[in-house]
C-alpha positions, 0 to 999 in steps of 0.5 A: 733456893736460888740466891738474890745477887747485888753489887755495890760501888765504893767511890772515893774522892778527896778522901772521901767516901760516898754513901747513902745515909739512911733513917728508918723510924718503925713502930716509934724506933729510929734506925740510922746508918749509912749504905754503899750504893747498888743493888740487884742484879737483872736477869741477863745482866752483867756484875758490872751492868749491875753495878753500872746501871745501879748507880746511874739510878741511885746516884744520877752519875756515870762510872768507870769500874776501877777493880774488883773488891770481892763479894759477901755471901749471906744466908740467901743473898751474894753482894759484889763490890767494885770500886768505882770512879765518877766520870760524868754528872753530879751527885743527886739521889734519883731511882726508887730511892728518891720516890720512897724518901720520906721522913720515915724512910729517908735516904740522903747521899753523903760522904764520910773522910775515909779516916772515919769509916769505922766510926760510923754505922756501915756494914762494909768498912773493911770493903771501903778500906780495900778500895782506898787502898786498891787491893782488887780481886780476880773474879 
């Protein structure tokens, strides 16, 4: 069975970290955390098209790559991670997101202080760490 490939971009500026905070509310439930931006890979496109094209959707900006921070292997998903840096816009939720926003699927970007990380419902704040700290990867 064939992988489903994503990437995500860890941005960091002032300290602080941008994510996208997310509530779902499924059968009276509430589920809350915050995400790093991305998501799959096309057929025929790069990593750093990927991660590129993605936040351009999600995010409304445009990004330089910074480095290469590794990749989590899942039963049937692989994620890529970049750090990344704002060249150009602002910050404004666009993409799929924004059209399936809703107040039982809510999408909002923000940031968290870099300090906080692991305080907060995230999966990857290890990753966000090695960005903060530059510690890339070969590829």
């Amino acid at each position: 069975m064939k992988k489903r490939v994503s990437c995500r971009a860890i941005i960091i500026e002032n300290d602080k970290v941008f994510v996208i905070f997310r509530r779902k509310v499924k059968d009276n439930a509430v589920y809350e955390y915050y995400a790093l931006p991305g998501g799959g890979k096309e057929e025929n496109e790069t990593l750093e098209e990927t991660v590129i094209r993605e936040i351009k959707e999600e995010f409304s900006i445009d990004i330089k790559i910074l480095g290469y921070l590794g990749k989590d292997e899942k039963d049937n998903t692989i994620t890529h991670f970049f750090h990344c840096e704002r060249i150009n816009g602002e910050f404004k939720l666009g993409g799929p997101e924004l059209k399936r926003n809703n107040p039982n699927n809510y999408y909002e970007i923000t940031c968290v202080d870099i300090k906080d990380i692991y305080n907060i419902n995230t999966y990857y704040p290890h990753i966000i760490e090695k960005a903060y700290k530059r510690e890339y990867e070969k590829r």
